[in-house]
Backbone as numpy.savetxt, mean C-alpha at the origin, in Angstrom:
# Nx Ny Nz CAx CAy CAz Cx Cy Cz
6.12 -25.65 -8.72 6.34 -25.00 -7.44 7.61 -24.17 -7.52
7.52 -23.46 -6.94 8.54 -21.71 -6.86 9.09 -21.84 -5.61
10.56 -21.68 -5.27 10.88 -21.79 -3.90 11.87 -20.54 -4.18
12.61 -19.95 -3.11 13.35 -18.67 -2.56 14.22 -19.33 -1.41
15.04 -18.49 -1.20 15.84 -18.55 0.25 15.83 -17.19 0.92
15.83 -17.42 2.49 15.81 -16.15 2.82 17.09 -15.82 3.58
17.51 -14.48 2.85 18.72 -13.74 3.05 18.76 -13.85 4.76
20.07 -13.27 5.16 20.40 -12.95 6.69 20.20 -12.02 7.33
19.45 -10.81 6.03 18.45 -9.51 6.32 16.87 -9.72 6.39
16.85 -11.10 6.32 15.42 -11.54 6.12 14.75 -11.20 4.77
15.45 -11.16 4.06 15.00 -10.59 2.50 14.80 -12.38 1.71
13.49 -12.04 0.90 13.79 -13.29 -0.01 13.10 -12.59 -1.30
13.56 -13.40 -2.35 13.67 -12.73 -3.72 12.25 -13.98 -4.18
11.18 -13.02 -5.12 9.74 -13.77 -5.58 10.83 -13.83 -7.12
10.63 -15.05 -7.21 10.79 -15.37 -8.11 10.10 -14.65 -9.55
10.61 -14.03 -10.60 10.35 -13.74 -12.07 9.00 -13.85 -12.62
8.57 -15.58 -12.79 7.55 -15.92 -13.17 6.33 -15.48 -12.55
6.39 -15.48 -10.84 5.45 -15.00 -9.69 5.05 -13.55 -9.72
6.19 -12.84 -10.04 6.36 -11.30 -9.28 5.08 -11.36 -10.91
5.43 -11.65 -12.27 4.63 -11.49 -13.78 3.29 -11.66 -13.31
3.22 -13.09 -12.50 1.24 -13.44 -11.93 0.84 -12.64 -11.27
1.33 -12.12 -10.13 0.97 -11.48 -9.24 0.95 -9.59 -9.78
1.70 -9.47 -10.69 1.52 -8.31 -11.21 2.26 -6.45 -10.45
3.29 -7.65 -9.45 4.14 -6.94 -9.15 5.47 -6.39 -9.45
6.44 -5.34 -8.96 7.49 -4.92 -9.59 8.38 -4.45 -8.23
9.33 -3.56 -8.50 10.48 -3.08 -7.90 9.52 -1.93 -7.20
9.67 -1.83 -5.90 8.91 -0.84 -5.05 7.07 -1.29 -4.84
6.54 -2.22 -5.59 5.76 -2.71 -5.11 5.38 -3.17 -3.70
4.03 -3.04 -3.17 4.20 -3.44 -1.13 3.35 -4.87 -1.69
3.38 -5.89 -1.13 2.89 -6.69 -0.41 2.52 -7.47 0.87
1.23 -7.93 0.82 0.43 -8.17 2.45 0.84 -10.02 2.18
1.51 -10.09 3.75 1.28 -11.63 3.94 -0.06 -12.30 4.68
-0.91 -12.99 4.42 -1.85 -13.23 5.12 -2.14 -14.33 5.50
-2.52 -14.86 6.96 -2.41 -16.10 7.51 -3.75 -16.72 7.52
-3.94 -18.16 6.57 -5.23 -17.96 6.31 -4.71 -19.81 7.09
-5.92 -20.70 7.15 -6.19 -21.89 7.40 -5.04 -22.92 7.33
-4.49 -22.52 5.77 -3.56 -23.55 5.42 -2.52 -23.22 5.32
-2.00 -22.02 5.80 -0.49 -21.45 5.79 -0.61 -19.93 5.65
0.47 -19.45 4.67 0.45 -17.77 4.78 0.71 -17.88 3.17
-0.28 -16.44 3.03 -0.67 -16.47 1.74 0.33 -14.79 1.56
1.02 -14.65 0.40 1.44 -13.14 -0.47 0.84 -13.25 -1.24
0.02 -11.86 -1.62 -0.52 -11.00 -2.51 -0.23 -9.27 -2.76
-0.38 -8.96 -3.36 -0.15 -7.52 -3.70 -0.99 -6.71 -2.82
-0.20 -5.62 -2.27 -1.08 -4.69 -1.46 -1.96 -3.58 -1.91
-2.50 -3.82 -3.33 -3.55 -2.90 -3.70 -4.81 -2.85 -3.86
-4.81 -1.74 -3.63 -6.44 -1.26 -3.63 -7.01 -0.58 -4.66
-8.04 -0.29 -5.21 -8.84 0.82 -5.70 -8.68 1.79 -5.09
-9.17 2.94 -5.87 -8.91 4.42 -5.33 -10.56 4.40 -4.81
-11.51 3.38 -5.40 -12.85 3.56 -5.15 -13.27 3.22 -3.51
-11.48 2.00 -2.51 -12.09 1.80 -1.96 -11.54 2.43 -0.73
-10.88 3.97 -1.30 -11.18 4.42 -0.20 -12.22 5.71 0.62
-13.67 5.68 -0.81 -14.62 6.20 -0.93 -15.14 6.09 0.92
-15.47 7.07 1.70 -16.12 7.36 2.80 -15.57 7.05 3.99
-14.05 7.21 3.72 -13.10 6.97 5.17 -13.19 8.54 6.01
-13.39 9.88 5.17 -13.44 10.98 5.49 -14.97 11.51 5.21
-14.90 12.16 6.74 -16.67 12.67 6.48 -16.59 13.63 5.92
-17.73 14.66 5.35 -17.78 15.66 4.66 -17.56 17.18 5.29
-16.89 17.57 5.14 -16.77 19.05 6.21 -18.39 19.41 5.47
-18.38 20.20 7.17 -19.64 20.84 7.23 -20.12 22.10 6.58
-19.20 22.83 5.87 -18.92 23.89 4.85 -17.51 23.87 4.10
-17.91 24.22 2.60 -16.92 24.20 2.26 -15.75 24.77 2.32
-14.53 24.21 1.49 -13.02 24.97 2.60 -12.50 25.00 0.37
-11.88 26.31 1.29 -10.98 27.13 -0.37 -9.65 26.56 -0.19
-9.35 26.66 -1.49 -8.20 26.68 -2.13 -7.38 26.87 -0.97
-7.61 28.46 -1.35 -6.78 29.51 0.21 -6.51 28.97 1.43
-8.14 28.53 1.87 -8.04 27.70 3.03 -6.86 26.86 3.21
-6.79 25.96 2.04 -6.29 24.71 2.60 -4.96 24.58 2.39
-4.51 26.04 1.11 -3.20 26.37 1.52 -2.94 26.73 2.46
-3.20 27.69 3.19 -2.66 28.25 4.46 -2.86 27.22 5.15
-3.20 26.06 5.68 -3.44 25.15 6.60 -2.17 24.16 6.42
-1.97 23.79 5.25 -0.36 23.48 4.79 0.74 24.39 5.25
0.57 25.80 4.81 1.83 26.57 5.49 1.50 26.30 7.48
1.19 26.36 7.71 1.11 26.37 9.28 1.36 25.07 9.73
1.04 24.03 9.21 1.51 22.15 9.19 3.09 22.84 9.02
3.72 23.03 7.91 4.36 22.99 7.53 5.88 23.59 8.69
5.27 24.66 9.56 6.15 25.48 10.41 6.18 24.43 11.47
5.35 23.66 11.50 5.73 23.03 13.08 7.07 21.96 12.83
């Protein structure tokens, strides 16, 4: 068993061996999740696969051009 203390910024440090299992690093995000028997940390990643069909398909296609100029005009506000 792995224990931490938590700082007075609310910071606590994953222990070495954990951060190696879990397959995390420095700037890594992790999700706490409250399951039955307590609260579970895991790593906050995803596949790039799963964020397949969050955006529908424009109804014609959009250029290059397009979507630069749509950046410059984002960009002025």
């Amino acid at each position: 068993m792995a224990a931490s203390v938590v700082s007075t910024k609310g910071q606590i440090v994953i222990p070495a061996r954990i951060r190696a299992e879990l397959g995390v690093q420095a700037g890594s995000r992790v999700e706490f999740v409250k399951t039955e028997e307590g609260w579970l940390i895991k790593p906050a990643t995803l596949p790039v696969t799963a964020l397949k069909g969050i955006l529908k398909k424009p109804r014609k296609p959009v250029s290059v051009e397009d979507m630069n100029l749509a950046i410059r005009r984002r960009a002025r506000r």
